[in-house]
C-alpha positions in Angstrom: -13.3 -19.1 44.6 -11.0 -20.8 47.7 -8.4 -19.4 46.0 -10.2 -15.8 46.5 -10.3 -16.3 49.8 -7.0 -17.9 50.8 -5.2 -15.1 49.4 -7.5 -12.7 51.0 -7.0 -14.3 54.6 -2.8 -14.3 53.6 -3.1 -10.7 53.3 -5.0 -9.9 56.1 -2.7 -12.1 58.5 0.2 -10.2 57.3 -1.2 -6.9 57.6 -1.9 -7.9 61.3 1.2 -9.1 61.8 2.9 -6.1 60.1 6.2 -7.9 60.0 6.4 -11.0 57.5 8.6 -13.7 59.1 8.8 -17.1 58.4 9.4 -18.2 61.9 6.2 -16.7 62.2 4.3 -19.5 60.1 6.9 -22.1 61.6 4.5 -25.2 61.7 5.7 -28.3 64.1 5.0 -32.2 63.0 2.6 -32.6 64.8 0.6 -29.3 63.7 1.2 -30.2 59.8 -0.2 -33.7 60.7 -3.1 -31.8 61.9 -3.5 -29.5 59.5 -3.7 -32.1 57.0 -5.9 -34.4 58.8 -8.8 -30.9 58.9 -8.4 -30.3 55.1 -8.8 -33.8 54.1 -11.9 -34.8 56.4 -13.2 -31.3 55.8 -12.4 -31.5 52.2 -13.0 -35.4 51.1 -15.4 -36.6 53.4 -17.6 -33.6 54.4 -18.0 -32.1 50.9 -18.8 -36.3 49.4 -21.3 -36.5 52.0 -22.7 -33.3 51.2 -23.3 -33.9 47.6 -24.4 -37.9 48.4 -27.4 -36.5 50.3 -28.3 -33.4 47.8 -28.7 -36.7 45.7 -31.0 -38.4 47.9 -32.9 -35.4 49.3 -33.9 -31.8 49.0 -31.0 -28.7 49.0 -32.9 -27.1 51.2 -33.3 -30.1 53.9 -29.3 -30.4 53.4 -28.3 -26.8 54.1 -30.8 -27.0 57.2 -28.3 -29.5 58.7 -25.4 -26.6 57.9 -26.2 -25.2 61.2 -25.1 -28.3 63.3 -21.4 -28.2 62.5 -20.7 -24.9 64.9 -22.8 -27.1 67.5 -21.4 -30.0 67.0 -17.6 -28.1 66.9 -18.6 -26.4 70.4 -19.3 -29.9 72.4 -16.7 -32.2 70.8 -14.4 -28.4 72.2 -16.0 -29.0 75.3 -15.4 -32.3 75.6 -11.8 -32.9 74.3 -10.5 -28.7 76.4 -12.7 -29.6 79.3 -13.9 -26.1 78.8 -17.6 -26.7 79.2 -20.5 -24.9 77.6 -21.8 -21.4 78.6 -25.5 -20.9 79.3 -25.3 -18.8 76.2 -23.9 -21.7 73.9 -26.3 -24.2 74.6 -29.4 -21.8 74.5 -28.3 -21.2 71.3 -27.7 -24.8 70.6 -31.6 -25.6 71.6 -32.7 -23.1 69.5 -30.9 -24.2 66.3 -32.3 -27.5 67.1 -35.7 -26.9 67.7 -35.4 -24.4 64.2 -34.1 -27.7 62.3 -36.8 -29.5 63.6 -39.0 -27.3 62.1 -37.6 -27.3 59.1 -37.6 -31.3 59.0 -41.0 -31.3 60.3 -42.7 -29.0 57.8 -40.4 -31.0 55.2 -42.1 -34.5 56.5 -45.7 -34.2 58.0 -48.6 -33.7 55.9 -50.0 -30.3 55.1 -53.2 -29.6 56.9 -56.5 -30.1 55.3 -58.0 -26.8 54.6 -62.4 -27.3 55.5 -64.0 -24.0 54.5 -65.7 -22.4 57.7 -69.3 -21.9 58.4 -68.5 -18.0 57.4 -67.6 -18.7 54.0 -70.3 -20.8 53.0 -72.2 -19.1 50.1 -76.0 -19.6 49.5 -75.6 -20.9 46.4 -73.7 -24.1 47.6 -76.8 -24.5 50.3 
């Protein structure tokens, strides 16, 4: 399936580019060292820690944490391109965290004990 989708982003870049050139792809040390550094910690470590806590807990606590990597890639940009955060992004960030904590907390608290109300008392139980 990554295969799938390498090749599909390789033929998409080279339609945008409409001219295939290798200079074009020309990678310097520094961005290979880079580029190998993402794969493996996206690829080694991410994915192993992934499937280490699908052992240890629910799929559906550990795709609830998905959502954290695009906040977590927006402040570590913020901090390391001094770009700073928009309004917009970290709205957005407070709501994905107040979602996961929903998600946690239904996952963790007790559910509710349910007392029948004074309007659905029969007779018969009088």
């Amino acid at each position: 399936m990554a295969y799938a989708g390498s090749t599909l982003s390789l033929l998409v870049a080279i339609m945008v580019t409409h001219r295939f050139s290798l200079e074009q792809w020309h990678f310097s040390p520094v961005g290979l060292y880079s580029l190998a550094y993402a794969v493996c910690l996206n690829s080694l470590i991410v994915y192993s820690l992934i499937s280490w806590c699908n052992k240890h807990s629910s799929p559906t606590l550990v795709s609830g944490f998905y959502p954290l990597q695009v906040i977590a890639t927006a402040w570590i940009s913020s901090l390391c391109c001094s770009s700073g955060m928009t309004r917009a992004e970290v709205l957005a960030s407070v709501f994905v965290i107040t979602g996961l904590f929903c998600v946690i907390a239904s996952r963790v608290l007790p559910e509710p004990l349910h007392l029948p109300s004074p309007n659905n008392v029969s007779k018969s139980s009088l």
